[in-house]
C-alpha positions as a Markdown table, in Angstrom:
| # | Residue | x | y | z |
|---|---|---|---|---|
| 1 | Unk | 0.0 | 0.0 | 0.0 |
| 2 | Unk | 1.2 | 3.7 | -1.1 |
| 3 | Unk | 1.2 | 5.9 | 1.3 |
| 4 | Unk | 3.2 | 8.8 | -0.2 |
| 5 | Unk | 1.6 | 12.1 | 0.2 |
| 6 | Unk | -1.2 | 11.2 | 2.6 |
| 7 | Unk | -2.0 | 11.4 | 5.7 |
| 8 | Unk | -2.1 | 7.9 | 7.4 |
| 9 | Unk | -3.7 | 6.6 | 11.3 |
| 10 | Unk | -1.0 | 4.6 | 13.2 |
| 11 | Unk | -1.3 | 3.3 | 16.8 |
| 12 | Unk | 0.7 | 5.3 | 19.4 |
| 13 | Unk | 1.9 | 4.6 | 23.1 |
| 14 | Unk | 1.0 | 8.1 | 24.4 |
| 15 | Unk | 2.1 | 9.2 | 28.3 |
| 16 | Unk | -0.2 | 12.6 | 28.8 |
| 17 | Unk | 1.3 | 13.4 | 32.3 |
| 18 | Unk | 4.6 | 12.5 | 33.3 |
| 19 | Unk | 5.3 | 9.5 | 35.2 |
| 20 | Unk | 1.6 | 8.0 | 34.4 |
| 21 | Unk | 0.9 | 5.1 | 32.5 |
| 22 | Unk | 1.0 | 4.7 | 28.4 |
| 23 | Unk | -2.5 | 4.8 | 27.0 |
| 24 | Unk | -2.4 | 3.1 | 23.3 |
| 25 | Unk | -4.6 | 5.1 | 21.0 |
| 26 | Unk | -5.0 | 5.9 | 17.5 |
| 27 | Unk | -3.4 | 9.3 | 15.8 |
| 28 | Unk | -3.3 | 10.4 | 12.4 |
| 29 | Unk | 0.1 | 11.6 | 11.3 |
| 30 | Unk | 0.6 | 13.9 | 8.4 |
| 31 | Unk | 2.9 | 13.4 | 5.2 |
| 32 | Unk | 6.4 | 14.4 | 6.0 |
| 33 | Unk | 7.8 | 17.6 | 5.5 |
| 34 | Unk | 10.8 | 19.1 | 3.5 |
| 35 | Unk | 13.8 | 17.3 | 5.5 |
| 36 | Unk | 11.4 | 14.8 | 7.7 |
| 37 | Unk | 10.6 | 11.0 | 6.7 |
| 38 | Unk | 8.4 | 8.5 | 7.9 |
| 39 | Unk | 9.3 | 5.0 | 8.4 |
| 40 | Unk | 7.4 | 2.0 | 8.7 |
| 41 | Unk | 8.2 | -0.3 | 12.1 |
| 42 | Unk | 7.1 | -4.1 | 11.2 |
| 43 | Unk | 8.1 | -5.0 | 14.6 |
| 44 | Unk | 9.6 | -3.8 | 17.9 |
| 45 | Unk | 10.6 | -6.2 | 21.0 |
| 46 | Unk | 11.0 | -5.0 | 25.0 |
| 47 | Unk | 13.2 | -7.6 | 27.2 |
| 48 | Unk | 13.0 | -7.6 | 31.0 |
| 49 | Unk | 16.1 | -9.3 | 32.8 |
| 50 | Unk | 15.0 | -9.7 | 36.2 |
| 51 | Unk | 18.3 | -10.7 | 38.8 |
């Protein structure tokens, strides 16, 4: 799918206050702008160690 040019809606891990908990919500994000680019994450992975 093309997305050049438009604006698309992408999930987002959004703190409103600091130190409070991430809410996941939907945004819309504009087309980039002279000197900006958008990049598409497939996947992203968080590891705990606990000692």
């Amino acid at each position: 799918m093309d997305t050049s040019g438009k604006i698309i809606t992408c999930r987002a891990a959004i703190a409103w206050t600091a130190n409070s908990s991430l809410s996941i919500e939907e945004v819309q994000v504009e087309p980039p702008k002279a000197g900006e680019v958008r990049i598409k994450v497939n996947l992203s992975l968080l590891t705990f160690i606990y000692e």
